[in-house]
C-alpha positions as CSV (number, residue, x, y, z in Angstrom):
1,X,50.0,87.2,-174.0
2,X,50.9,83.9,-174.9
3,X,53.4,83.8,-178.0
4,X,54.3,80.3,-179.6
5,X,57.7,82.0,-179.8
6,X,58.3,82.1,-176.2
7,X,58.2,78.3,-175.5
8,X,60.6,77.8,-179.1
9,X,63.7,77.4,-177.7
10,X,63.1,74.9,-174.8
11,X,60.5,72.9,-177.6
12,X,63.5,72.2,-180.1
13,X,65.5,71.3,-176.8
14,X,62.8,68.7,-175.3
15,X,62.2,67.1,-178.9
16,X,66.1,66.9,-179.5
17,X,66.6,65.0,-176.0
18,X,63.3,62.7,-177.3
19,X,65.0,62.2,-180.4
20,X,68.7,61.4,-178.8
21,X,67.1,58.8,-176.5
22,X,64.4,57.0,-178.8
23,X,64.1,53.6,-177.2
24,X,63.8,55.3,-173.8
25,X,61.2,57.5,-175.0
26,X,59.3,54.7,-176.8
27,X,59.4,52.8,-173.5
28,X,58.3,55.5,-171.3
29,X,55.4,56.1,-173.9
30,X,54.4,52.7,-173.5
31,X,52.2,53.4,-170.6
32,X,50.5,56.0,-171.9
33,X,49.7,54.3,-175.6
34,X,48.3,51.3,-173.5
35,X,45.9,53.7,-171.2
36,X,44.8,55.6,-174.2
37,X,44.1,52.6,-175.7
38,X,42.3,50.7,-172.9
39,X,40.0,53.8,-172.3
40,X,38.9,54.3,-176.0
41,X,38.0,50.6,-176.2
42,X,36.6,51.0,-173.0
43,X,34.5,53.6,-173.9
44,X,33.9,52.3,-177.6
45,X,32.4,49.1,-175.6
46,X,30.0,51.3,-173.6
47,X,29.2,53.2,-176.5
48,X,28.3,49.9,-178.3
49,X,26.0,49.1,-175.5
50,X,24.2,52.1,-175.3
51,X,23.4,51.6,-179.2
52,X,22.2,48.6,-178.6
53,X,19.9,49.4,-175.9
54,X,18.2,52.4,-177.9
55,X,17.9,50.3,-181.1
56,X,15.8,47.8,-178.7
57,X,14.3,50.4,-176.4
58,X,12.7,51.5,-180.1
59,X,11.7,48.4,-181.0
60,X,9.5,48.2,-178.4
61,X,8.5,51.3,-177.7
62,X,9.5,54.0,-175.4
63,X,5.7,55.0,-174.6
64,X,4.3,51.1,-174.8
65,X,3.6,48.7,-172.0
66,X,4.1,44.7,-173.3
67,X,2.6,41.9,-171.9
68,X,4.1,38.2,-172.2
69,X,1.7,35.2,-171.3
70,X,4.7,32.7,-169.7
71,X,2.9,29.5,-171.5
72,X,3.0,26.0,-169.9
73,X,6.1,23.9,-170.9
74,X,4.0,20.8,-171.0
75,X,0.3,19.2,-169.3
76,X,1.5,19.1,-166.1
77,X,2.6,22.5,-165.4
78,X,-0.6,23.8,-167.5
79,X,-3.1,22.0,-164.6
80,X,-0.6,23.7,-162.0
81,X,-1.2,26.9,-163.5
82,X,-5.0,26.4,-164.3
83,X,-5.5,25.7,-160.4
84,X,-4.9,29.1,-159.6
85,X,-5.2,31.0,-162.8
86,X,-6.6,31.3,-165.7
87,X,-4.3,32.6,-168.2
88,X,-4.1,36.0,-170.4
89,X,-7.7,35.9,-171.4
90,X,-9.5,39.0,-173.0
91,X,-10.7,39.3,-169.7
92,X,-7.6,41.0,-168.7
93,X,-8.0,43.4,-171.9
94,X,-11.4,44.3,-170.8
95,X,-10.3,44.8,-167.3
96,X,-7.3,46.9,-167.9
97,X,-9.4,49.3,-170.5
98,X,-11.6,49.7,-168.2
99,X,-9.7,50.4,-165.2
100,X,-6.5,52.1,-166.2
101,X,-6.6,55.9,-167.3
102,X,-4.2,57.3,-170.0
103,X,-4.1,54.9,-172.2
104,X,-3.9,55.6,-175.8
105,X,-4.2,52.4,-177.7
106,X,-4.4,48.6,-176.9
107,X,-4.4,45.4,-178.7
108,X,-4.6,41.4,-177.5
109,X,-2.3,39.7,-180.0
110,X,-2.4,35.7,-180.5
111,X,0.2,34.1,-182.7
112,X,1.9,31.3,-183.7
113,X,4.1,29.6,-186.4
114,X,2.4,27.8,-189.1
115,X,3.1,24.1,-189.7
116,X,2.2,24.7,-193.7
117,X,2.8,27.3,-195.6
118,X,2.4,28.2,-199.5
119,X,4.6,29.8,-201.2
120,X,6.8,27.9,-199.8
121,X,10.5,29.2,-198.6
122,X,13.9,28.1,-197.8
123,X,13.9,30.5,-195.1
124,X,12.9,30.4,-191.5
125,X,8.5,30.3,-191.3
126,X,7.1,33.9,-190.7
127,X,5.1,33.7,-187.3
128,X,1.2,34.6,-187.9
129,X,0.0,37.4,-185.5
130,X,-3.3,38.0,-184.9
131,X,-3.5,41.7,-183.6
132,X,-6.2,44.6,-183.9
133,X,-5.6,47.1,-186.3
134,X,-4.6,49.5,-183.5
135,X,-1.1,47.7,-183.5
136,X,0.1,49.9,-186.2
137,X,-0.3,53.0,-184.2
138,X,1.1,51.4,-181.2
139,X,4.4,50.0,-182.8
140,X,4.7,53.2,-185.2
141,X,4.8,50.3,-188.3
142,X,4.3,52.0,-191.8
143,X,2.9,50.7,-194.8
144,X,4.6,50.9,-198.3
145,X,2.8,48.9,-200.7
146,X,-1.2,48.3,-200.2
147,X,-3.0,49.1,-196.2
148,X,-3.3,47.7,-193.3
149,X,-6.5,46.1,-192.0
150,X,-9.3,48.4,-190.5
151,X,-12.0,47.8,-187.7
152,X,-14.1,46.3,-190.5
153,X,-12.2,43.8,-191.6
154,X,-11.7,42.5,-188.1
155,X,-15.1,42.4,-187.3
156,X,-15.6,40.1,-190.6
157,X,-12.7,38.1,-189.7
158,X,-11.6,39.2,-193.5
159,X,-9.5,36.6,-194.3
160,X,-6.8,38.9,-195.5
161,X,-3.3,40.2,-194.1
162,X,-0.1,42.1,-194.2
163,X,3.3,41.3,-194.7
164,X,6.5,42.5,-193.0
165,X,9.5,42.9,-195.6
166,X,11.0,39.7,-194.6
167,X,8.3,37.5,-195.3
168,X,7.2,39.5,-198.3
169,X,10.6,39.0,-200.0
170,X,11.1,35.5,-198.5
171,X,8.0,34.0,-200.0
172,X,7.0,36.2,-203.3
173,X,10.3,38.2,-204.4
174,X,10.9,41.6,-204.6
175,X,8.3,41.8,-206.9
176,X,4.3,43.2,-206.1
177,X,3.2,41.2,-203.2
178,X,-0.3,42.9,-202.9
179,X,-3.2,41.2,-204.3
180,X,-1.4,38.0,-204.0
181,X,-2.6,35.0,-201.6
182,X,-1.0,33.1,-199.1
183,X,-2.0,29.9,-197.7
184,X,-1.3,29.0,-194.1
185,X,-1.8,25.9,-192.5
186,X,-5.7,25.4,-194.8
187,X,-6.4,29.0,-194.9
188,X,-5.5,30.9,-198.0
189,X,-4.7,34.7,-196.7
190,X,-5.0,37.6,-199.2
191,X,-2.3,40.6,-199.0
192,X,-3.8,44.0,-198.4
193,X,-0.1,45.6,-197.6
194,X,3.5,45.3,-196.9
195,X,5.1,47.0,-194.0
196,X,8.4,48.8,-194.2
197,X,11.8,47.0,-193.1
198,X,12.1,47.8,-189.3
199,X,14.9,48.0,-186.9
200,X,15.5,45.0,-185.3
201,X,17.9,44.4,-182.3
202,X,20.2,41.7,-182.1
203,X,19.8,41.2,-178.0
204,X,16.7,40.2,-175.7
205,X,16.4,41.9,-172.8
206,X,14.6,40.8,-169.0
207,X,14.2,37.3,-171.0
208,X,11.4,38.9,-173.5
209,X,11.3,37.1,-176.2
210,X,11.5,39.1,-179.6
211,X,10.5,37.6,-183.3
212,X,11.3,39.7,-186.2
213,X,9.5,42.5,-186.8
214,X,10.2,41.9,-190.4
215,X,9.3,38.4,-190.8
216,X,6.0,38.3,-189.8
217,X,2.2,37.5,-191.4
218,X,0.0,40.0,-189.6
219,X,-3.6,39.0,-190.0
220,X,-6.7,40.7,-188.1
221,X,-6.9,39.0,-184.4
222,X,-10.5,37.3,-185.2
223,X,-9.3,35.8,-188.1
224,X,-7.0,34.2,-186.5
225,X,-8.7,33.3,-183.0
226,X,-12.0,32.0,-185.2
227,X,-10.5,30.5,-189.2
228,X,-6.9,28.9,-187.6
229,X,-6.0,26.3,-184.5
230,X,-2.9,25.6,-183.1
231,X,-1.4,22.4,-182.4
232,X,-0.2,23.7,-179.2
233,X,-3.4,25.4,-178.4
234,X,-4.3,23.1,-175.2
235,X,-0.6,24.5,-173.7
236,X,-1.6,28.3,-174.9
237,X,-3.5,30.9,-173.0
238,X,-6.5,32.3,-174.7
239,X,-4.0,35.4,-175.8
240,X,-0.3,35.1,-175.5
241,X,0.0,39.1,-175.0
242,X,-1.3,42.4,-175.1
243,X,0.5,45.6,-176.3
244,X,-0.2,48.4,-174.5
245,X,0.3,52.7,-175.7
246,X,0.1,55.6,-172.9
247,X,-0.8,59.0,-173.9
248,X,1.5,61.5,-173.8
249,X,2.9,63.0,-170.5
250,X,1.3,59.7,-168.4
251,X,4.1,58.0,-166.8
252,X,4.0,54.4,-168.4
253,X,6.0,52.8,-165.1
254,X,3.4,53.5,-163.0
255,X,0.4,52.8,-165.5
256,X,2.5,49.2,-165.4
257,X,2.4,49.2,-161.8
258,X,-1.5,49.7,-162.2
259,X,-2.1,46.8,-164.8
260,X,0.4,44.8,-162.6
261,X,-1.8,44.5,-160.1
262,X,-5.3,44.6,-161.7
263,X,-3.3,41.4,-163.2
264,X,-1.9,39.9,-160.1
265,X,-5.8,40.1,-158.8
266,X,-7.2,38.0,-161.2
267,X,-4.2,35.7,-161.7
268,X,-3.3,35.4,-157.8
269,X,0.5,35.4,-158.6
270,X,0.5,32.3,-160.7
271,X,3.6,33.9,-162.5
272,X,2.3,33.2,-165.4
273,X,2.6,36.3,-167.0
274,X,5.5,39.1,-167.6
275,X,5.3,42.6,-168.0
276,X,7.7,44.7,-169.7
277,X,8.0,48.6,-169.8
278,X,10.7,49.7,-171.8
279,X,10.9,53.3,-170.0
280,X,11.7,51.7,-167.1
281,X,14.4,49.0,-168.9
282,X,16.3,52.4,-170.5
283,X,16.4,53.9,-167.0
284,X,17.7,50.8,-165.4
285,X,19.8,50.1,-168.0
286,X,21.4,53.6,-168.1
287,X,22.0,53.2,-164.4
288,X,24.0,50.2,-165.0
289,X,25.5,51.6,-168.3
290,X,26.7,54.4,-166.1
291,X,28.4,52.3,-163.1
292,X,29.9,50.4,-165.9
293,X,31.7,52.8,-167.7
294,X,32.7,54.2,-164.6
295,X,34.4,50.6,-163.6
296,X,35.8,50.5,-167.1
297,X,37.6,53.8,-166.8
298,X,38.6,53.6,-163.3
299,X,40.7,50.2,-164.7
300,X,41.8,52.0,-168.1
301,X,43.0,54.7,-165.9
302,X,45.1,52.9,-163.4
303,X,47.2,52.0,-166.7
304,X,47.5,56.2,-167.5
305,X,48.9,56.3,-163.9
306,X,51.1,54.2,-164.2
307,X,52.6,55.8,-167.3
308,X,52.7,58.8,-165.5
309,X,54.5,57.3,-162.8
310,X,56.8,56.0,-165.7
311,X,56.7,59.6,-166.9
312,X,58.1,61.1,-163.5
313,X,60.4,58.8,-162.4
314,X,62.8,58.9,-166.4
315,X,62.4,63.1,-166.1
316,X,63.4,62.4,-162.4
317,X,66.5,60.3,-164.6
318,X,67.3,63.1,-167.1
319,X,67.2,65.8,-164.3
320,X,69.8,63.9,-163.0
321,X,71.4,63.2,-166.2
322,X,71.3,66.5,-167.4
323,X,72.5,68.2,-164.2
324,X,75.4,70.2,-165.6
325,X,73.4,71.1,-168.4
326,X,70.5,72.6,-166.3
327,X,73.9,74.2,-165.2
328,X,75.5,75.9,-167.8
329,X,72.1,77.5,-168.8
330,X,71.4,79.0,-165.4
331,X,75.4,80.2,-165.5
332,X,74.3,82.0,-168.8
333,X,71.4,83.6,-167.9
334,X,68.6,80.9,-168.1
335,X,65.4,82.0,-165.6
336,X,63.8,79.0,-163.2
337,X,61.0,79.4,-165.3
338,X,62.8,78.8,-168.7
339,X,64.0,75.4,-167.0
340,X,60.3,74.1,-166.1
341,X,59.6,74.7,-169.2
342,X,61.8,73.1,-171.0
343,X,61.3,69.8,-168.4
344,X,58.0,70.3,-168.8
345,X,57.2,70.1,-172.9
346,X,59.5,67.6,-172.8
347,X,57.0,65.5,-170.2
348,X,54.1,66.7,-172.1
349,X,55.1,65.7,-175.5
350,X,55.9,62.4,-174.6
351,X,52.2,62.4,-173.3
352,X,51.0,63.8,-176.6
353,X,52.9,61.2,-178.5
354,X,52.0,58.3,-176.4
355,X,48.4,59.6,-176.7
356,X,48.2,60.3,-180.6
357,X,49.4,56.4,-180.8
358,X,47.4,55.4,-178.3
359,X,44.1,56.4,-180.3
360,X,45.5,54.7,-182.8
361,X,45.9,51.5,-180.3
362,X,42.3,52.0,-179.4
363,X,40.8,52.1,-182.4
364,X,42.5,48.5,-183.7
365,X,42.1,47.2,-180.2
366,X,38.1,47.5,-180.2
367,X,38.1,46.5,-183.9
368,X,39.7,43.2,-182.1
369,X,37.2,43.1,-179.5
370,X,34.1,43.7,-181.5
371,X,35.3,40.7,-184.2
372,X,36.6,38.5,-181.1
373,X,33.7,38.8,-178.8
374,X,30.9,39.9,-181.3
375,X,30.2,42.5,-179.0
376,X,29.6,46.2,-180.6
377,X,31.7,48.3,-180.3
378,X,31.5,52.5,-181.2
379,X,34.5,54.7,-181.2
380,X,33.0,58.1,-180.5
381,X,34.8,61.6,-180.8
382,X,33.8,61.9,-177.0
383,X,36.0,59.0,-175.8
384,X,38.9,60.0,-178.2
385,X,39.1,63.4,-176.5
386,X,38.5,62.2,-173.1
387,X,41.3,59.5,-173.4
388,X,43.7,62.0,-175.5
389,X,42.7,64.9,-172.7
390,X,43.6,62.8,-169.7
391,X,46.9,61.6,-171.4
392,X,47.9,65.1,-171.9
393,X,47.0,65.9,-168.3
394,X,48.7,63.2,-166.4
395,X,51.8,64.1,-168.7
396,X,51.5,67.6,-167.1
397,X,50.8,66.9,-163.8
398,X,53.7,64.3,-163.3
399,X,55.9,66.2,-164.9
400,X,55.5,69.7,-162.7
401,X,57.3,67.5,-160.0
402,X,60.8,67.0,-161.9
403,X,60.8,70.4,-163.9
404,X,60.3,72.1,-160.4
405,X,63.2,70.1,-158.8
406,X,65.5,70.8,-162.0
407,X,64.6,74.4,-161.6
408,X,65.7,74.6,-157.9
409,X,69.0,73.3,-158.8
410,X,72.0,75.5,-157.8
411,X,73.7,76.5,-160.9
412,X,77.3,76.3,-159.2
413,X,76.8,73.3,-158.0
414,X,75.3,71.9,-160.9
415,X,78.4,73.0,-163.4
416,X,80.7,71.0,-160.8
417,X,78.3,68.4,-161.0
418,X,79.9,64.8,-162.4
């Protein structure tokens, strides 16, 4: 039965030898504080990463299939492309409702950013999206003030709209927005609703371009396709992409695999087009998250190993140092075991040490990071443990090898021992 009162006497002996040699014990901590601390900011990196893929993986959609029409950079490339393809047209929609089971919801969207806009704001424009009123299922938006457009209204090409809580603030206050008109480009827009603030994520992923959710004017798509005109129009497909929901239990990578090629048919692999499937962008990414923190931690390691290589080789020193003391207790009735003990707390506490300040190490050192780089950065109660748990263990295992050796001394020989 394990009794704290057991291990009491060889505790007060290893942290009295810590005590009478700090410097030595500070520098054969110094491994371990700097492995501890390169494997929670390791980890804390990692962690960051993996928040920052979910917050985007929900922006999109974990269940939604987005396609990106790739438009023309200028005439030249736009005749290239038309020679072989024409474009995301509603052609595609048609085709791809009509062709591809499980899908729960779809919506063409056409957008662009006004040149004129009243009320006018200091702010960066809100981009006009012209989307059917599915695309509040499909993005799981939610309305706070007013509704969103219905069926109806799109087949009048109502000239009303809805405002994400950017724009809403941005050009009327945080006062009552509904009611009120805006006027874009030589179209005056009334607001039927405001949408709730939304996530956003600070990355783009597979080069997918990602507005605001928050600063948008959302308008029904035949209002905009039939009441506004780009500027850019002639460089534009006829949509510039199409958001996509699967029902539930149909596996959206292959249902992309399906509408890749019904696309690839009609398009003959102009390129001119990207799909993205954010199911299959967590998977890969988790695949890479993994082999990453596994690189990070392999390097973070080596520095734990060779703090307890630093461990072994100064108890190697004290065994040596301490030879006539290791002595004298055997002479007076100390057991082998009572000596690997006392070798052995003494190893481990330097571990503990060197790991308590290591998490402390960590924690400042991916504060640094995170304000340095602007990468984010999450210290998690899983990479403290992991980091303090390995410290502890190395301590242990590198220290069995010196308590064993002091153990096997000879006590005769050690008392004569110089």
């Amino acid at each position: 039965m394990f009794s704290l009162s057991t291990y009491t006497p060889e505790l007060a002996m290893a942290l009295s030898s810590l005590a009478a040699h700090k410097l030595r014990t500070l520098l054969t901590m110094l491994g371990m504080i700097f492995g501890v601390g390169a494997v929670v900011a390791m980890l804390s990196i990692t962690a960051g990463a993996q928040r920052e893929m979910m917050s985007y993986i929900d922006l999109l959609g974990v269940n939604n299939i987005i396609i990106e029409a790739r438009e023309a950079r200028d005439r030249n490339e736009l005749q290239a492309r038309r020679a072989i393809s024409p474009g995301l047209t509603f052609r595609d929609v048609r085709a791809i409702a009509e062709n591809v089971s499980g899908i729960e919801a779809l919506t063409p969207r056409k957008r662009f950013k006004p040149q004129r806009l009243l009320p006018r704001t200091t702010e960066e424009m809100p981009f006009l999206v012209g989307v059917e009123p599915s695309f509040l299922h499909i993005n799981n938006l939610t309305v706070v003030e007013g509704r969103f457009f219905n069926d109806e209204d799109n087949r009048n090409s109502a000239p009303v709209c809805v405002l994400g809580q950017t724009a809403k603030v941005n050009l009327f206050g945080y006062g009552d927005a509904v009611g009120k008109y805006v006027k874009v480009n030589d179209v005056w827009l009334q607001v039927i609703g405001v949408l709730a603030p939304q996530a956003t994520a600070d990355t783009q992923m597979e080069g997918l371009e990602i507005s605001s959710a928050n600063n948008l004017i959302i308008a029904p798509l035949n209002t905009v396709m039939r009441r506004f005109e780009d500027s850019t129009s002639y460089l534009r497909d006829e949509i510039d992409g199409i958001y996509i929901r699967v029902a539930p239990g149909t596996d959206s990578i292959e249902t992309a695999n399906i509408v890749g090629a019904i696309l690839a048919a009609s398009h003959r692999n102009a390129g001119d087009y990207q799909i993205t499937v954010p199911a299959g962008l967590l998977e890969q990414r988790r695949r890479t998250q993994f082999i990453f923190s596994i690189v990070m931690i392999c390097i973070a390691g080596i520095s734990l190993l060779v703090g307890g290589i630093g461990i072994m080789n100064i108890m190697l020193a004290t065994v040596l140092e301490r030879t006539r003391e290791i002595g004298i207790r055997r002479a007076i009735g100390a057991r082998q075991i009572d000596i690997i003990r006392q070798f052995l707390l003494e190893a481990v506490l330097i571990s503990i040490i060197g790991g308590l300040i290591g998490i402390g190490f960590g924690f400042a050192l991916s504060r640094i990071i995170a304000a340095a780089a602007g990468w984010s950065t999450v210290v998690t109660i899983a990479s403290v443990a992991v980091a303090f748990g390995v410290s502890v263990g190395i301590g242990l295992l590198f220290g069995i090898y010196p308590a064993v050796q002091a153990a096997r001394l000879d006590p005769i020989e050690a008392i004569r021992y110089e």
